[in-house]
C-alpha positions in Angstrom: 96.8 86.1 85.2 98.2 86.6 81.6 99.4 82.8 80.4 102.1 81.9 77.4 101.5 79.0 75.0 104.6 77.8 73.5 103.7 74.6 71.0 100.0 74.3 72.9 101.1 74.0 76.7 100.0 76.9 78.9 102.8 78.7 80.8 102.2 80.9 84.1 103.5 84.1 83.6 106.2 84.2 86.4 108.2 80.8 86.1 110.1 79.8 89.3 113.9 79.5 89.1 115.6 76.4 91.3 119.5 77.0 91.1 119.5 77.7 94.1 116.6 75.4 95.5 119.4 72.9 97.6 120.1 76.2 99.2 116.9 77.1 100.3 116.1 75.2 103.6 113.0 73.0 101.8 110.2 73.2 99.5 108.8 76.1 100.7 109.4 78.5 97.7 107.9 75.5 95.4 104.7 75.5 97.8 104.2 78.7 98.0 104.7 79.2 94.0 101.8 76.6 93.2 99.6 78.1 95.8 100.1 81.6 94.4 99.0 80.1 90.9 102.3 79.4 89.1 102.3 76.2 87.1 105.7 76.3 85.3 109.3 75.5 87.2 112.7 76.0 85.6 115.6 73.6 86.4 118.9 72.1 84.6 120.9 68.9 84.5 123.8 71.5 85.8 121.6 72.5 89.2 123.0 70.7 91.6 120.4 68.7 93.5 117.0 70.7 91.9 115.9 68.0 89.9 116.6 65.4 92.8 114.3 67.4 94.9 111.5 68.4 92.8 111.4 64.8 91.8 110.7 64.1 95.6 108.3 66.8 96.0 106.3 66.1 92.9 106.2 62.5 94.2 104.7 63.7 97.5 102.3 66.1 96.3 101.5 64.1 93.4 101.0 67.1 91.1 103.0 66.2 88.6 100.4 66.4 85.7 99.6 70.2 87.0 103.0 71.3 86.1 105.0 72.4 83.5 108.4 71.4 83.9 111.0 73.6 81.7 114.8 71.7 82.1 117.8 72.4 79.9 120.8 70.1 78.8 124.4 70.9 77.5 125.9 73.2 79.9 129.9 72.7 80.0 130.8 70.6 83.7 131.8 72.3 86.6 135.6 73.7 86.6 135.6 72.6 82.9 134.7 74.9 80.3 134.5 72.9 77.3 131.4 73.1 75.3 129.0 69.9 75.3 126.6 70.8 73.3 126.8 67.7 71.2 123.7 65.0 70.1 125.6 62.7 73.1 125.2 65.4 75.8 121.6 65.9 74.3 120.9 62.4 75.6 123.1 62.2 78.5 121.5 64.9 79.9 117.7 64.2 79.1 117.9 60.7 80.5 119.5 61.6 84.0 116.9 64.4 84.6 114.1 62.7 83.6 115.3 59.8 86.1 116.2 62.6 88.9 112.7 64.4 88.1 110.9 60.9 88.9 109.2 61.9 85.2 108.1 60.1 81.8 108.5 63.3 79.7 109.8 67.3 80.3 107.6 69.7 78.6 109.9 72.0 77.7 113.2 71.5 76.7 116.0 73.6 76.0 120.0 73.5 74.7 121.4 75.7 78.1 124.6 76.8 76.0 125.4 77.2 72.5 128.6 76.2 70.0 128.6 77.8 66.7 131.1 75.1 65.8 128.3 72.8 66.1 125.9 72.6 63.2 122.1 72.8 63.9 121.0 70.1 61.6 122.4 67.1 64.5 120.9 68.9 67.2 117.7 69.4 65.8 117.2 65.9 65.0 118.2 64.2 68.1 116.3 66.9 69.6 113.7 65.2 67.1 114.3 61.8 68.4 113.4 62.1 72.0 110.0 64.0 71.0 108.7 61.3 68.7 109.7 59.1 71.9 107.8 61.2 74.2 110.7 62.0 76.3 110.0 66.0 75.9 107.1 68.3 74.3 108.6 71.5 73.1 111.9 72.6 72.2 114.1 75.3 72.8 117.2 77.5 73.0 118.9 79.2 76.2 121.8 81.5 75.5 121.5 81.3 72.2 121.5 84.5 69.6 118.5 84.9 67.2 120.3 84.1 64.1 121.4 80.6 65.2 117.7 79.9 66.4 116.4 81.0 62.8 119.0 78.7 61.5 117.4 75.7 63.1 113.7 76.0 62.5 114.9 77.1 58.8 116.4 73.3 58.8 113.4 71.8 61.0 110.8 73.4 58.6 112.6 72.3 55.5 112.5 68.6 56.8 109.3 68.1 58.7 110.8 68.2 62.1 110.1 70.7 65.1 112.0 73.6 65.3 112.8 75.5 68.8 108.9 77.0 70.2 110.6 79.6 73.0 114.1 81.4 73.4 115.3 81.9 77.2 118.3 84.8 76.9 118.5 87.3 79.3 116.0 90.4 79.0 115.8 93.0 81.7 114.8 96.8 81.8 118.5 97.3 82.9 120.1 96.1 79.2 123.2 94.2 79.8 126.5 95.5 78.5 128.6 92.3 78.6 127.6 88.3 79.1 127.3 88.3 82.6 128.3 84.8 82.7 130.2 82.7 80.0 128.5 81.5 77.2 125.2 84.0 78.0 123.2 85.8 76.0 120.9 89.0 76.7 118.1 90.0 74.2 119.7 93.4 72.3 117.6 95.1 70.0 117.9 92.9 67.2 116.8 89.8 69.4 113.6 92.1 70.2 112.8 92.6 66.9 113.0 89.2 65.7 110.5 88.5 68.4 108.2 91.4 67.5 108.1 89.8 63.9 107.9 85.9 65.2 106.1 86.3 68.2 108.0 83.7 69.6 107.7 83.5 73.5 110.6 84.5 75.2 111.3 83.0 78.8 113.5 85.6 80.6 115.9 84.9 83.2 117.2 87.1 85.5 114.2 89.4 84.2 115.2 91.7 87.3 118.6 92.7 86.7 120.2 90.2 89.5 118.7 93.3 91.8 119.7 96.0 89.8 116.2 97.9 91.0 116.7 97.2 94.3 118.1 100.1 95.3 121.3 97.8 97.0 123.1 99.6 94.1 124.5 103.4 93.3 127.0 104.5 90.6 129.1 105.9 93.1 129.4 102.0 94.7 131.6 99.9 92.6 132.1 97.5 95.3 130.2 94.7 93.5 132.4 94.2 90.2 130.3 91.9 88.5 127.2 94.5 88.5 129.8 97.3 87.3 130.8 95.4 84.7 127.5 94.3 83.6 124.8 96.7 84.1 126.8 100.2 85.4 125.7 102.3 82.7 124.2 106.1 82.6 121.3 104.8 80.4 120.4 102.1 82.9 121.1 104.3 85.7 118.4 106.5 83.8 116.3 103.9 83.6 116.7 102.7 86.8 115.5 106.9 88.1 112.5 106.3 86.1 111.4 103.0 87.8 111.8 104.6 91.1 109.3 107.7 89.8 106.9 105.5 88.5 107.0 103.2 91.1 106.6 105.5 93.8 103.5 106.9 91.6 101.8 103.5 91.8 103.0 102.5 95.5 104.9 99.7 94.4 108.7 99.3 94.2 111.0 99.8 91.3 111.9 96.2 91.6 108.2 95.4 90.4 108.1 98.0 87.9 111.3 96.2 85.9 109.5 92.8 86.6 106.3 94.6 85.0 108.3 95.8 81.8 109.4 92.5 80.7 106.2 90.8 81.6 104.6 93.2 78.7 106.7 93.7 75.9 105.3 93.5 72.5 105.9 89.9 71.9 104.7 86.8 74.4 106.9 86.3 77.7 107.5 85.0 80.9 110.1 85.7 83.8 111.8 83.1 85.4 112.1 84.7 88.9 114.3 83.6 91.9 112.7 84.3 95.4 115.0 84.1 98.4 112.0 85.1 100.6 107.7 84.4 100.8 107.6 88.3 100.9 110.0 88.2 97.3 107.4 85.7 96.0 104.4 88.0 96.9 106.0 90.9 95.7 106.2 89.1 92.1 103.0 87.9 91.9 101.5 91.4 92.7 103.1 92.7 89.2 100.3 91.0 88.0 98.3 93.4 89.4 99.4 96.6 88.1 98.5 98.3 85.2 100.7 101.0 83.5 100.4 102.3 80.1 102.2 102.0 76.8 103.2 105.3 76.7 104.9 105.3 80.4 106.8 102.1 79.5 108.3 103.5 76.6 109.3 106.5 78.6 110.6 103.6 81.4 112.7 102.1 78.1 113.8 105.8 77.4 112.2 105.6 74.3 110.4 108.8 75.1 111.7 111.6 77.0 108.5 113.2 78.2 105.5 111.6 79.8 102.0 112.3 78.9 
């Protein structure tokens, strides 16, 4: 199993998403993910109920100190969509989830939204604050673009404080043509390229195209708008022929193969996956098993238009 680092604390590769976790009839998907080998479990102050219950369940396993917990803060409130991403919603949020969580300290820490209006420099050092007081370990940005990341380790750097160790947009082999929700961002080609140059670790979420691989989808159904809107494109569409030839080459599913792609791109990163079922959870961790060459994912990317 290929690990991240971000600031010296060891990721697994596939990171376990728990929006939905008060949905999901139990721990189960948490079991299962530790027994499999993950180590590394996603959350937010905005999940309803998550932290509460991985708080429990860490209490009861006691494997607290085997985990890496990755939470994020400043997401506008339900049915209000004013931003919050202020130094007070910083703490706000931090204290509450370290109290749901049951927890001294988060290891990694992100801002969940972003507001240009906002300048870096008071984020970054409240940010700043609650590491020197062990609250968190390492620091970063979710939904936000490249440029406004560079802008805050510029100002970190130039005043001896931590800048942001991981980005968490969106990046999928299916590229996004629109935010899918407000106030998200997907990894374009720029994004990429700043991480090619950085090699800062990027933690993907929904690294599987919300099912786009699946095969629950055609261009000729437009029943489900918000896939239309977000990923209906003749390039992904391509993309998404490919990953059903190559996956039928290596008897896997295409669903695998896009988990595959962004698990090896040229830069460190990690998928934050969602499994609904312990046959969903399998499936991921068996990526970690396949092996496909450089020149077949660049063909996968449509970078190529021939195979070897």
């Amino acid at each position: 199993m290929n690990h991240v680092s971000v600031a010296g604390i060891t990721l697994s590769p596939l990171i376990i998403g728990t929006g939905d976790l008060s949905r999901m009839n139990g721990t189960w998907a948490l079991d299962e993910f530790v027994e499999a080998g993950g180590t590394t479990i996603d959350m937010a102050y905005q999940y309803t109920n998550s932290e509460e219950i991985i708080g429990r369940w860490m209490q009861e396993k006691g494997n607290r100190s085997e985990l890496v917990l990755l939470s994020k803060c400043a997401h506008p409130l339900k049915g209000d969509p004013t931003p919050r991403v202020t130094p007070e919603a910083i703490t706000h949020d931090l204290l509450i989830s370290l109290e749901r969580l049951n927890t001294d300290y988060i290891d990694l820490y992100a801002l969940h939204r972003d507001n240009e209006a906002v300048p870096v420099e008071a984020l970054i050092d409240t940010l700043n604050e609650h590491l020197a007081a062990g609250r968190i370990r390492a620091l970063g940005a979710s939904n936000w673009s490249w440029q406004r990341i560079q802008a805050a380790n510029d100002y970190a750097a130039a005043n001896s404080l931590q800048g942001f160790s991981f980005n968490s947009p969106n990046l999928s082999l299916a590229v996004a043509l629109e935010a899918r929700w407000p106030g998200c961002v997907s990894a374009d080609a720029a994004t990429v390229q700043w991480h090619e140059a950085n090699r800062m670790p990027l933690l993907s979420w929904s690294a599987q195209a919300g099912g786009f691989f699946s095969g629950a989808f055609s261009p000729e159904d437009t029943s489900n708008e918000e896939m239309v809107r977000v990923y209906y494109s003749e390039p992904n569409w391509e993309r998404y022929r490919r990953a059903v030839q190559l996956a039928e080459e290596k008897g896997v599913s295409p669903t695998q193969i896009a988990l595959y792609f962004v698990l090896h791109r040229p830069f460190p990163t990690a998928a934050i996956i969602g499994p609904r079922t312990s046959d969903e959870l399998a499936q991921s961790f068996a990526v970690l098993d396949i092996t496909i060459s450089d020149h077949d994912l660049q063909w996968l990317n449509l970078e190529r238009e021939e195979r070897a």
